[in-house]
C-alpha positions as CSV (number, residue, x, y, z in Angstrom):
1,X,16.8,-25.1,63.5
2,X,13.6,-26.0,65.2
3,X,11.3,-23.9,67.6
4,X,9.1,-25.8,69.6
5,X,5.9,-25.3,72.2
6,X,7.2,-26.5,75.5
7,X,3.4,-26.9,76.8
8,X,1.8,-29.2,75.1
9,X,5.3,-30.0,73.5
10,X,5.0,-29.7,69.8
11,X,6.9,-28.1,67.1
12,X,5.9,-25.4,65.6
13,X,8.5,-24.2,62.7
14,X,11.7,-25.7,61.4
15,X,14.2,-23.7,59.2
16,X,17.1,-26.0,57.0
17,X,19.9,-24.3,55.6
18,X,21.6,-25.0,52.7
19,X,24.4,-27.4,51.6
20,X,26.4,-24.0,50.6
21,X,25.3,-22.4,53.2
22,X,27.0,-25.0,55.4
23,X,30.4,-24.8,53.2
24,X,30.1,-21.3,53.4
25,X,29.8,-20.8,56.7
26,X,30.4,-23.9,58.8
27,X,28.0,-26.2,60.7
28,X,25.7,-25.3,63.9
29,X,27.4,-25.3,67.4
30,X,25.4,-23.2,69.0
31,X,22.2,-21.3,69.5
32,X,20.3,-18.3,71.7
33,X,17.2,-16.5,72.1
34,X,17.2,-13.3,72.7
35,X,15.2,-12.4,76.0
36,X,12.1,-11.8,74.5
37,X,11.8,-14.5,72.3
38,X,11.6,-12.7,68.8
39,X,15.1,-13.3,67.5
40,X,17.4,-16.8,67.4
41,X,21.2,-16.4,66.6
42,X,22.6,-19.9,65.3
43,X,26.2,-19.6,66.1
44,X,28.6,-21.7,63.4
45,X,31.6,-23.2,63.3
46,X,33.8,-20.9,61.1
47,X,32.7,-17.9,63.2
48,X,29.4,-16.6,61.8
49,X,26.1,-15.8,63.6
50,X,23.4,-16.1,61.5
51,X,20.3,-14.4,63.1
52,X,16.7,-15.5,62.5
53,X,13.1,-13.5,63.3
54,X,10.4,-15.4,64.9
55,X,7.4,-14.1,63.8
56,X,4.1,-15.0,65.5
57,X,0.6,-14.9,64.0
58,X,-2.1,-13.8,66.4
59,X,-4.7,-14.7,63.7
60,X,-3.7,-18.2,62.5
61,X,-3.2,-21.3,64.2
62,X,-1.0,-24.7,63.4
63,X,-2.7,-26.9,65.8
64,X,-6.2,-27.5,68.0
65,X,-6.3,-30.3,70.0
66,X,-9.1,-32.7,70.6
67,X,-10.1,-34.8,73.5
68,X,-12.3,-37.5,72.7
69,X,-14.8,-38.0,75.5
70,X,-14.9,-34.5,76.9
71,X,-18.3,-32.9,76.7
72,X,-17.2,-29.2,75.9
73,X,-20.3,-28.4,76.9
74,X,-20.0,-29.5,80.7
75,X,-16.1,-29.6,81.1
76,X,-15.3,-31.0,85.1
77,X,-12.4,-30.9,87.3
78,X,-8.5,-31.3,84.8
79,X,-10.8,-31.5,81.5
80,X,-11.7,-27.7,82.1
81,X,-8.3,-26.4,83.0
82,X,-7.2,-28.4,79.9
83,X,-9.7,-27.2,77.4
84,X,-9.1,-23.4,78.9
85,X,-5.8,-23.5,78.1
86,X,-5.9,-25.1,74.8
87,X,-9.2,-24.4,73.3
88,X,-7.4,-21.6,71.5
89,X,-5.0,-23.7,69.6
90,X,-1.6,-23.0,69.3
91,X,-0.3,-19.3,67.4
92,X,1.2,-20.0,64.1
93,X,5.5,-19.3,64.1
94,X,7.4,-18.0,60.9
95,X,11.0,-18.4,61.2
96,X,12.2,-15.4,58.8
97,X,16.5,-15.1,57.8
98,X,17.6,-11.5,58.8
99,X,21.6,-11.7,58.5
100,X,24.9,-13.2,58.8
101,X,27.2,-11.7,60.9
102,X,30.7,-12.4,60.4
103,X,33.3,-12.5,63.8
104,X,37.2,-12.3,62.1
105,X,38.3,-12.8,65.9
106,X,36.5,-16.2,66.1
107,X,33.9,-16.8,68.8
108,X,34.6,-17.8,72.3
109,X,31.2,-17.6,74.0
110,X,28.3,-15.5,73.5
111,X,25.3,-14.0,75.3
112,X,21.9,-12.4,73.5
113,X,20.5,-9.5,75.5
114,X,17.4,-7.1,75.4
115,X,18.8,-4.8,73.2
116,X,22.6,-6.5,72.1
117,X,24.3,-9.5,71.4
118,X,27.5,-9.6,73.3
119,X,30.6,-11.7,72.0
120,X,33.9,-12.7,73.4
121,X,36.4,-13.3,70.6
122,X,39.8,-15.6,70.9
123,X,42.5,-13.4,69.2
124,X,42.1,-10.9,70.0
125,X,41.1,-11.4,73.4
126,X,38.0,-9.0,73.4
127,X,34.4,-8.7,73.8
128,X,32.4,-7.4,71.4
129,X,28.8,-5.7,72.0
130,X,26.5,-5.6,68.7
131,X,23.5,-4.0,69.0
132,X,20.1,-5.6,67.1
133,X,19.4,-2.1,65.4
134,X,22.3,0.3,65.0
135,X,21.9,3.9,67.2
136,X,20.9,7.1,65.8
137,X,24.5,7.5,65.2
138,X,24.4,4.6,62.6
139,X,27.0,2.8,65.2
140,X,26.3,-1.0,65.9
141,X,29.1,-2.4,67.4
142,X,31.7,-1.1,70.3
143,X,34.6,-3.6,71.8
144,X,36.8,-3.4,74.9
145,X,40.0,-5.8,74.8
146,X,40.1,-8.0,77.7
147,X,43.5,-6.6,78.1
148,X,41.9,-3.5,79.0
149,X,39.9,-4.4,82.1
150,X,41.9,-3.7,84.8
151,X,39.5,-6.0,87.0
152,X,40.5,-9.3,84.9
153,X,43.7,-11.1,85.0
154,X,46.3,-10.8,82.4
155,X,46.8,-12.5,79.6
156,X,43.7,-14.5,79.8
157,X,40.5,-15.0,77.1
158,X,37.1,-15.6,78.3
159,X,35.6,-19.4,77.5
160,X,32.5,-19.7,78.5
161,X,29.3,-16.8,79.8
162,X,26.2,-17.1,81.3
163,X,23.6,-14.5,81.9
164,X,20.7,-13.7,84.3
165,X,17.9,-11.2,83.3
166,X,16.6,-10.5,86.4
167,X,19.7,-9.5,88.3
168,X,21.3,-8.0,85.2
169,X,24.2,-10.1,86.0
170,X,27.1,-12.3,84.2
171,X,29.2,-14.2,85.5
172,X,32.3,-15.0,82.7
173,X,34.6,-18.4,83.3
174,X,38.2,-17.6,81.7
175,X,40.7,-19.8,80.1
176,X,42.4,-20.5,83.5
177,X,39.5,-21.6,85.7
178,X,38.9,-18.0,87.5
179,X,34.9,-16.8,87.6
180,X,34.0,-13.0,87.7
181,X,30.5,-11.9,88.2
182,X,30.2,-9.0,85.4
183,X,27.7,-6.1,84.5
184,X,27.2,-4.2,81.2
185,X,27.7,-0.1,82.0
186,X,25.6,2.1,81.0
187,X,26.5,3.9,77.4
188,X,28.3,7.3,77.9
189,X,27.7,9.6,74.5
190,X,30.4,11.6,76.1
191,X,33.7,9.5,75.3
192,X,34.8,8.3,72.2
193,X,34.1,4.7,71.8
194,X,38.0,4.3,72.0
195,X,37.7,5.1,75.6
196,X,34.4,3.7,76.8
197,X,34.5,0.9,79.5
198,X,31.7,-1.2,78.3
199,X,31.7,-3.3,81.6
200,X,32.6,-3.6,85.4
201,X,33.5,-6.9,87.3
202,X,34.6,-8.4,90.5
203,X,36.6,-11.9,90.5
204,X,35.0,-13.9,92.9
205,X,36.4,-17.7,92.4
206,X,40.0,-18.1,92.3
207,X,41.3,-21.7,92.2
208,X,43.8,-23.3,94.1
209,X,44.6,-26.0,92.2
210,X,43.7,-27.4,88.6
211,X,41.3,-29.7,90.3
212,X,39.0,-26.7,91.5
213,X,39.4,-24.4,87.8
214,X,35.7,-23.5,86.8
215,X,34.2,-25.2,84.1
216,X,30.7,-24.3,84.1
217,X,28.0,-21.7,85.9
218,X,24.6,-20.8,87.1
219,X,22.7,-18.1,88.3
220,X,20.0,-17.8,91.0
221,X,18.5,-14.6,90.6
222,X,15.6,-15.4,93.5
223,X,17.9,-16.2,96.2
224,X,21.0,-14.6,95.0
225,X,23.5,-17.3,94.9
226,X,26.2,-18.3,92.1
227,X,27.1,-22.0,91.7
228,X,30.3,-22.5,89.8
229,X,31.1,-26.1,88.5
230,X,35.2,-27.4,89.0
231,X,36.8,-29.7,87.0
232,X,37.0,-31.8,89.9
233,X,33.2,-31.8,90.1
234,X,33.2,-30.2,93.2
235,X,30.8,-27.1,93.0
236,X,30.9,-23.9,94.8
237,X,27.6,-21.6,96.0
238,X,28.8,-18.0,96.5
239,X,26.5,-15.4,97.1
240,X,26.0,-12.4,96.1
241,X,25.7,-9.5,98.3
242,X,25.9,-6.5,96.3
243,X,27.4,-5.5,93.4
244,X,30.2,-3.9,94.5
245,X,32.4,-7.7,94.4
246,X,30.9,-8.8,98.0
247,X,30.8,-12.0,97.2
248,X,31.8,-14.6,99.1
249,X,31.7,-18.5,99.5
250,X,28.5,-20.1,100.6
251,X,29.0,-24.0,100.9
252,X,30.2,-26.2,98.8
253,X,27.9,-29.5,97.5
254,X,28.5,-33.0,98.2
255,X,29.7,-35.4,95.4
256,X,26.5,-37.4,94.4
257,X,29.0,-40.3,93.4
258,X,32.9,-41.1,93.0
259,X,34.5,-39.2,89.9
260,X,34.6,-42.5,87.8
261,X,30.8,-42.8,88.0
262,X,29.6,-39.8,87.5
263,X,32.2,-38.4,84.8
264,X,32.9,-34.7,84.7
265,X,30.5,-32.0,84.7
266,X,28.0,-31.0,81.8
267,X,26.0,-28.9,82.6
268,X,23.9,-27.2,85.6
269,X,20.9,-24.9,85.8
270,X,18.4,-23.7,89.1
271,X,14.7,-24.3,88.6
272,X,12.9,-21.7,87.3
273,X,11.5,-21.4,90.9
274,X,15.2,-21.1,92.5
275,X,14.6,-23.8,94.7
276,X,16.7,-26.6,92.9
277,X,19.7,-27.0,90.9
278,X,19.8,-29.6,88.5
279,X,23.7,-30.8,87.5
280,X,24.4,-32.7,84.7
281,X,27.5,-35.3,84.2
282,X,28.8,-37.5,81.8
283,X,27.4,-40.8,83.3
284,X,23.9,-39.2,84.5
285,X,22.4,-36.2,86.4
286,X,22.1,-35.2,89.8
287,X,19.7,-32.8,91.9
288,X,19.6,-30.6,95.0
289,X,18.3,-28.0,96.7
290,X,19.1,-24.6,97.1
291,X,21.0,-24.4,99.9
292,X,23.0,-27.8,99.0
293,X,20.5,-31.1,100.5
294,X,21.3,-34.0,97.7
295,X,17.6,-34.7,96.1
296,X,17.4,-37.0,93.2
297,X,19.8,-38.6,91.2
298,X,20.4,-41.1,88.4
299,X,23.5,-42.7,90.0
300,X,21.4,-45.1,91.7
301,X,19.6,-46.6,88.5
302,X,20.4,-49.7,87.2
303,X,22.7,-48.8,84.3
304,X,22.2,-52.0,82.7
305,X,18.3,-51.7,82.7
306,X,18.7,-48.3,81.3
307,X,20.7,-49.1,78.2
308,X,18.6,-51.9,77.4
309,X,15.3,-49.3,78.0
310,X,16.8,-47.0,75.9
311,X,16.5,-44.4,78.6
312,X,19.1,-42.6,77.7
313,X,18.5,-39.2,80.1
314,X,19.2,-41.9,83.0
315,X,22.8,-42.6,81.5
316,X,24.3,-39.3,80.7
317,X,23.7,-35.3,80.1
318,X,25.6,-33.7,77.0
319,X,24.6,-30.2,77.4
């Protein structure tokens, strides 16, 4: 696992495990942050999350850049802004091994909040909530069977979870294409954990057809809006209203190329702004607007040229 500084990009700690760790407990396929940056769960393959501290030292640095031919003295127009922001140096970043946590139900998806890391499981079909720190009760985890929320269909498992801090929102993508837009309930000390509801939800796409089944998701927490990815490659823009399940169907975005070009979708994420959302495919990437005007896209490079540039993030998006 590597952390790295986005801005200047550099990396600032690396942690290898070991060849029995690997045997033990199965290569990386995943990995989260919590919100606040100070812990990183690396998610394995034989259903283990193995949790890391990132510790940050105020006093020491790893790196100070140098400019050659800026007078530090007399800095002028981008030279100052540049030697503002970096005549500090960049804070020195221990990665530190806390724990392995093992998940007997095998790991589905998983989210890392504030104070919890939330797992759904395959068999059962469940989610589980693990707290960082257990409570003053010594109590660290509480589940709720899928089969319990009456809100979900039966008989399904979740696949795949995304999660927005700002509106405290998730939407969760089952194993037959439906999308629910989900919130964590407030913990009640007066049930038993046996009869806690650890969240509420509100279906809000339902496909038609295989074609349309949701694949992948993104949340716009500035202007309130959903995008769901199909199979298809279509992609639906619901809004959300409330959070009582008023959610309905916005517009729908246009294809930025024929299926056979573009391949099926990757990925997709809004700006950190809102105002774009940024699709990945098999074949390249696409881009558009909020409210669904096509922007760039790498469907009308060259593919050729690319391959023989090596510019790769031209010809395809993984993840």
């Amino acid at each position: 696992m590597t952390v790295w500084q986005a801005s200047p990009t550099v990396v600032l700690a690396t942690s290898s495990r070991s060849a029995a760790s690997i045997k033990d407990y199965g290569p990386n396929v995943a990995v989260f942050l919590r919100p606040d940056a100070s812990i990183a769960v690396v998610q394995t393959s034989n259903g283990f999350l193995i949790t890391y501290s990132l510790i940050v030292d105020p006093t020491n640095r790893v790196y100070q850049q140098i400019h050659e031919g800026v007078n530090p003295q007399n800095p002028v127009g981008a030279n100052r802004l540049i030697l503002e922001q970096e005549r500090a140096g960049l804070r020195e970043l221990n990665i530190k091994f806390r724990m392995v946590i093992r998940i007997d139900a095998g790991i589905a998806a998983a989210l890392t909040l504030d104070n919890e890391i939330i797992v759904a499981t395959r068999k059962p079909a469940a989610v589980q909530c693990i707290k960082w720190t257990p409570d003053n009760a010594g109590r660290q985890t509480s589940t709720e069977l899928v089969s319990r929320m009456s809100w979900m269909a039966r008989g399904v498992s979740i696949r795949a979870m995304v999660y927005d801090r700002a509106m405290s929102l998730a939407i969760w993508i089952t194993i037959d294409g439906q999308a629910y837009a989900v919130q964590r309930r407030p913990e009640s000390s007066k049930e038993p954990d046996e009869n806690q509801r650890l969240f509420r939800g509100y279906g809000f796409h339902t496909p038609l057809n295989d074609n349309l089944e949701a694949t992948h998701a993104a949340i716009n927490a500035r202007f309130s809006i959903l995008a769901i990815a199909c199979v298809g490659g279509e992609i639906h823009i619901y809004t959300a209203r409330d959070y009582a399940g008023s959610i309905p169907l916005s517009h729908k975005l246009l294809f930025p190329a024929s299926l056979s070009s573009t391949g099926k979708i990757t990925c997709l994420a809004y700006s950190p702004d809102g105002y774009g959302l940024v699709v990945g495919y098999e074949h390249g990437w696409a881009l558009w607007s909020v409210y669904g005007k096509p922007g760039a896209s790498s469907f009308n490079a060259d593919a050729n040229m690319s391959k023989m540039n090596n510019e790769c993030w031209l010809t395809r998006v993984s993840n």
